[in-house]
MMTF fields as JSON, N, C-alpha, C and O atoms, coordinates in Angstrom:
{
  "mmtfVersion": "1.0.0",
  "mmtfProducer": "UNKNOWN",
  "numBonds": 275,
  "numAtoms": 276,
  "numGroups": 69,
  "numChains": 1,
  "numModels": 1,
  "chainsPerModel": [1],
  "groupsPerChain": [69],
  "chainIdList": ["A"],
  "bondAtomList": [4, 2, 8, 6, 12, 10, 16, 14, 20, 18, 24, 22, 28, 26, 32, 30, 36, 34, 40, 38, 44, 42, 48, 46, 52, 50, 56, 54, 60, 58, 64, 62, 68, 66, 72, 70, 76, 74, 80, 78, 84, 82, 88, 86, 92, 90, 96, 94, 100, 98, 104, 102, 108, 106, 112, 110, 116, 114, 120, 118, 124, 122, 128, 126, 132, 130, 136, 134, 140, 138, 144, 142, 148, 146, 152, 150, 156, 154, 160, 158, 164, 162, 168, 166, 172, 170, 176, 174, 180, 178, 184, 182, 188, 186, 192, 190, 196, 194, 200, 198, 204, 202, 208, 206, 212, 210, 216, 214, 220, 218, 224, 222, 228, 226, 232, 230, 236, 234, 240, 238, 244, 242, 248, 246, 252, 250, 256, 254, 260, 258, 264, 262, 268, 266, 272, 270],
  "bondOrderList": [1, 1, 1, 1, 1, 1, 1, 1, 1, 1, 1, 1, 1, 1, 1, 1, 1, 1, 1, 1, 1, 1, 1, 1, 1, 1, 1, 1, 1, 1, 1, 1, 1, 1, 1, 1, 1, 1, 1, 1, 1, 1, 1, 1, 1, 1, 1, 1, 1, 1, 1, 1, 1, 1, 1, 1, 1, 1, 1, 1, 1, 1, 1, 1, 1, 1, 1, 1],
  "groupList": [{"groupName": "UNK", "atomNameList": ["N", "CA", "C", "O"], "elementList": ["N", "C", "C", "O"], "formalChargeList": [0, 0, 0, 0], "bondAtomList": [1, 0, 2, 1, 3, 2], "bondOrderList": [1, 1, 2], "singleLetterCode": "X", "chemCompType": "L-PEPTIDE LINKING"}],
  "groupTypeList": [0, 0, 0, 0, 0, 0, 0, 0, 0, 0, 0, 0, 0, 0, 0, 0, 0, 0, 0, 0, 0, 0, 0, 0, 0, 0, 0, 0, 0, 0, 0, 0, 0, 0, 0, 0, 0, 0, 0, 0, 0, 0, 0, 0, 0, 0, 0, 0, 0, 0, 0, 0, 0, 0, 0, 0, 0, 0, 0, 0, 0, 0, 0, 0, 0, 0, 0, 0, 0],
  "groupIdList": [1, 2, 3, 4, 5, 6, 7, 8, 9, 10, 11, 12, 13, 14, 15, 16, 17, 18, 19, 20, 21, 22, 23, 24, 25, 26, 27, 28, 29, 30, 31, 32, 33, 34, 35, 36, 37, 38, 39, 40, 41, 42, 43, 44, 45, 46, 47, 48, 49, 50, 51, 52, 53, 54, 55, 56, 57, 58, 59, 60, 61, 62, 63, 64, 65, 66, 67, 68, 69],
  "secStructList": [7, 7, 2, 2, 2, 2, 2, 2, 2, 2, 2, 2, 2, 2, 2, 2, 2, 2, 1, 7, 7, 4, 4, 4, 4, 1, 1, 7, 1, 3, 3, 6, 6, 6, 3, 3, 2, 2, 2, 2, 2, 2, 2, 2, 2, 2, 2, 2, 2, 2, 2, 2, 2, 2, 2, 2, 2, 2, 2, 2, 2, 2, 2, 2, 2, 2, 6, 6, 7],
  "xCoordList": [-14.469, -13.581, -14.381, -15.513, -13.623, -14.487, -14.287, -13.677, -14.71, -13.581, -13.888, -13.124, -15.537, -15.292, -14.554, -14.291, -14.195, -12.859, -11.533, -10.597, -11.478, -9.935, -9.911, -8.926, -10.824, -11.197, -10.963, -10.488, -11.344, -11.392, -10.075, -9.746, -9.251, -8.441, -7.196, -6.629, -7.098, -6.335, -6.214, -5.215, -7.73, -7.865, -7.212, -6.428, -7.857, -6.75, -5.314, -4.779, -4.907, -3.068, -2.998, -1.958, -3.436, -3.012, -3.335, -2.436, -4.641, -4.324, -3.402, -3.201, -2.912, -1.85, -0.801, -0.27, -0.345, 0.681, 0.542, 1.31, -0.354, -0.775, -0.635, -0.303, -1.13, -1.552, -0.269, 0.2, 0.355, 1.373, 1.276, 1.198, 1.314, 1.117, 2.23, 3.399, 1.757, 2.942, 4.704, 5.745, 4.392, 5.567, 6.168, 7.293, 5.956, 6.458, 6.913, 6.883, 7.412, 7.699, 9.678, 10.579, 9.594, 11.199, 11.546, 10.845, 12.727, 13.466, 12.854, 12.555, 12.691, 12.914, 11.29, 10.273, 11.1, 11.827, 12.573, 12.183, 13.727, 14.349, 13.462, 12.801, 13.535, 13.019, 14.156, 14.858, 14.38, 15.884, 17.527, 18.711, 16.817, 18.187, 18.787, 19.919, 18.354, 18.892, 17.913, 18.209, 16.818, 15.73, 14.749, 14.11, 14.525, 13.773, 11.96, 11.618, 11.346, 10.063, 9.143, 8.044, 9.503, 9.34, 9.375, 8.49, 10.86, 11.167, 10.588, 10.036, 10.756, 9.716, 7.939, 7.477, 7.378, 6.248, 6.004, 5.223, 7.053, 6.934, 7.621, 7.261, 8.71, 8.968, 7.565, 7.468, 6.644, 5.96, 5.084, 4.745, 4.665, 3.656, 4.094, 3.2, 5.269, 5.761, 5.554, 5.385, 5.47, 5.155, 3.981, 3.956, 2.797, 1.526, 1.592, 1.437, 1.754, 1.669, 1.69, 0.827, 2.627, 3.735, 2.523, 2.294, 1.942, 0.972, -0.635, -1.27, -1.159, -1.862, -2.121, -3.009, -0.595, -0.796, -0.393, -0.844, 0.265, 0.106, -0.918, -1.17, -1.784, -3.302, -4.119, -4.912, -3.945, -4.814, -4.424, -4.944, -3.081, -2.656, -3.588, -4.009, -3.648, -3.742, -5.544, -6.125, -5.912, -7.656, -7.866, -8.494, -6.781, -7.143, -6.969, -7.712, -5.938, -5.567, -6.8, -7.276, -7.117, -8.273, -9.413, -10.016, -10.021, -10.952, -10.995, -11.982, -9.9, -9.371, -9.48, -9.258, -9.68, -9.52, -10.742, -11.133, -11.631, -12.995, -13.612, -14.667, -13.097, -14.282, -13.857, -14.755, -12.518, -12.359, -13.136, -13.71, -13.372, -14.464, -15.953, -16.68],
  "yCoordList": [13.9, 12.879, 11.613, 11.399, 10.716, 9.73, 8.49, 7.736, 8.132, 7.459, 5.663, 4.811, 5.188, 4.76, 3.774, 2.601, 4.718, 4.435, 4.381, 3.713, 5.25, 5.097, 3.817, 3.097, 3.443, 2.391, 0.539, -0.346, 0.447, -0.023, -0.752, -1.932, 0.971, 0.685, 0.252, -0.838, 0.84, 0.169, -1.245, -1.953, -1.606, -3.114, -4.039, -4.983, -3.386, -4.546, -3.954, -4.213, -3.291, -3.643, -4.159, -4.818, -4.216, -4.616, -6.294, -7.127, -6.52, -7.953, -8.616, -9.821, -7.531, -8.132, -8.417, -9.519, -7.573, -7.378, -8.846, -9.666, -9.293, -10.266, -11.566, -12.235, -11.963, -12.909, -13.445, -12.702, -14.755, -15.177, -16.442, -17.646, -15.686, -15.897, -17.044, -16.725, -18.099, -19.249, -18.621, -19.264, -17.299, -16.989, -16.331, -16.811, -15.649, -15.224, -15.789, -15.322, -17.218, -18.463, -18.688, -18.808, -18.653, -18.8, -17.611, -16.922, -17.64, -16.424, -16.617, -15.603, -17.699, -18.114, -17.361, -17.603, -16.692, -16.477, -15.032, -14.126, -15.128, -13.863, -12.711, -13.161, -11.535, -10.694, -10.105, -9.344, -10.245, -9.103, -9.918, -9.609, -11.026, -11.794, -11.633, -12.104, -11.155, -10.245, -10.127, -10.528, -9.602, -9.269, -10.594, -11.083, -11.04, -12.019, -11.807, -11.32, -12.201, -11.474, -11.443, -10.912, -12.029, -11.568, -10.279, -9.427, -10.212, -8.178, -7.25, -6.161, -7.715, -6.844, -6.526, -5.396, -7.565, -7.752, -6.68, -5.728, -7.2, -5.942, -4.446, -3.422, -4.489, -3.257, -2.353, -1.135, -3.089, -2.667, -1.976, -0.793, -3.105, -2.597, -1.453, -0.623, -1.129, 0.103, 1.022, 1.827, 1.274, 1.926, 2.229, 3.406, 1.777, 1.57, 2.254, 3.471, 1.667, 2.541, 3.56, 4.154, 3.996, 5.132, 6.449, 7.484, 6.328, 6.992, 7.151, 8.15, 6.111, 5.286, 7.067, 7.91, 6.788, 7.333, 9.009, 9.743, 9.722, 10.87, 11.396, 12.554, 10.604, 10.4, 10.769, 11.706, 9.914, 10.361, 11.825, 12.583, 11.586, 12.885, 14.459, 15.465, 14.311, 15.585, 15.508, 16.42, 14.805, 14.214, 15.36, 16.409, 14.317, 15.147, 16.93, 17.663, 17.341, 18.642, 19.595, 20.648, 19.102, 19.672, 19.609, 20.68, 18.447, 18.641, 19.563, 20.28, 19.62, 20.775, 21.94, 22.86, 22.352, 23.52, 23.832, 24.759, 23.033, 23.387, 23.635, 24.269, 23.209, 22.842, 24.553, 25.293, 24.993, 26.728, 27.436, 28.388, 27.234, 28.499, 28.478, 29.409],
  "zCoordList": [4.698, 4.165, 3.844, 4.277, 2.967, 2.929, 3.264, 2.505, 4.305, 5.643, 5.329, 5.785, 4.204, 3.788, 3.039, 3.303, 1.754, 0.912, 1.567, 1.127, 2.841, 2.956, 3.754, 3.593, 4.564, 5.227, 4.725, 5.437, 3.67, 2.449, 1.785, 1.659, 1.282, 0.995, 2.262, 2.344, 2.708, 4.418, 4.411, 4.536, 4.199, 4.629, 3.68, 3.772, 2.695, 1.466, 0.994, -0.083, 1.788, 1.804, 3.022, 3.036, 3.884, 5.426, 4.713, 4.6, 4.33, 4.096, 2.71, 2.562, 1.766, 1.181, 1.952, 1.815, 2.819, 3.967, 4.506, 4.003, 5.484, 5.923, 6.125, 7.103, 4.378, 4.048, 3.247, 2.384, 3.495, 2.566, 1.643, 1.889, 0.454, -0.495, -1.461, -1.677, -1.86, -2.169, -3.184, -3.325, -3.652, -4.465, -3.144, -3.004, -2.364, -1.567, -0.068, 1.071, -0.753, 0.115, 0.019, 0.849, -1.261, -1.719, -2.715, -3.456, -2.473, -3.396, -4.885, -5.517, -5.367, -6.818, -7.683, -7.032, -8.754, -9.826, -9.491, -8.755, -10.251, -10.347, -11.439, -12.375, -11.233, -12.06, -12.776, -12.11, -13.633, -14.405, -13.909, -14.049, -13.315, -13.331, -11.987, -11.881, -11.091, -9.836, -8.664, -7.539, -8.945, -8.187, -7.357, -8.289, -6.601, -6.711, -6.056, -4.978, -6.831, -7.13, -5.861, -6.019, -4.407, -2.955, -2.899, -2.971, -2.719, -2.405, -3.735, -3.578, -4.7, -6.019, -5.14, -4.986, -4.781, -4.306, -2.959, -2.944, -1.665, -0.851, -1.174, -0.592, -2.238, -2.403, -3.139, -2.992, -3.851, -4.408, -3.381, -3.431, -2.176, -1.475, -0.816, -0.651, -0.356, 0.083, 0.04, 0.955, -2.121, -2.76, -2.85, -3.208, -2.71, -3.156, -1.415, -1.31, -0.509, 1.001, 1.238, 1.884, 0.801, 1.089, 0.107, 0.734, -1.14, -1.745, -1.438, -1.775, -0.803, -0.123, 1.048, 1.175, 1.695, 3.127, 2.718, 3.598, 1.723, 1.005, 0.69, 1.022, -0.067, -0.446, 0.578, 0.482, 1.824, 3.282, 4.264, 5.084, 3.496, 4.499, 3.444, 4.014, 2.494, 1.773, 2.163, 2.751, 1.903, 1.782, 3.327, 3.472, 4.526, 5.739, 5.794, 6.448, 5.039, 5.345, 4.329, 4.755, 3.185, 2.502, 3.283, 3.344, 4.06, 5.03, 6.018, 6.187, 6.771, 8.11, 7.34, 8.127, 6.336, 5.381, 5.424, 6.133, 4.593, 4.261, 5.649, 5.631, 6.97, 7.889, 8.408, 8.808, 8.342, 8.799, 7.947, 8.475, 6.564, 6.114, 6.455, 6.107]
}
């Protein structure tokens, strides 16, 4: 695996997670009239997580694979 990269990447969502950032202070701007661009921001990171940690899970099960033949 390449513990590396996953290493890496970990770190810089944990510090988007983290770190607060001046738009993500007040609700204001709305996105689409409704949305306000805070929860756009963590719904995003969710997203970006949530693939992130799919990504690591498969990486791991292809490794456990190769290491039985």
């Amino acid at each position: 695996m390449n513990h590396k990269l996953i290493l890496s990447i970990f770190v810089v969502l944990l510090l988007l997670a983290i770190i607060p950032f001046s738009f993500t202070a007040s609700p204001e701007p709305y996105i689409f009239g409704w949305l306000p661009l805070p929860l756009l921001y963590w719904w995003s990171l969710m997203v970006i997580n949530l693939i992130f940690v799919l990504w690591v899970a498969k990486k791991f099960t292809e490794s456990a694979k190769e290491e039985k033949k």
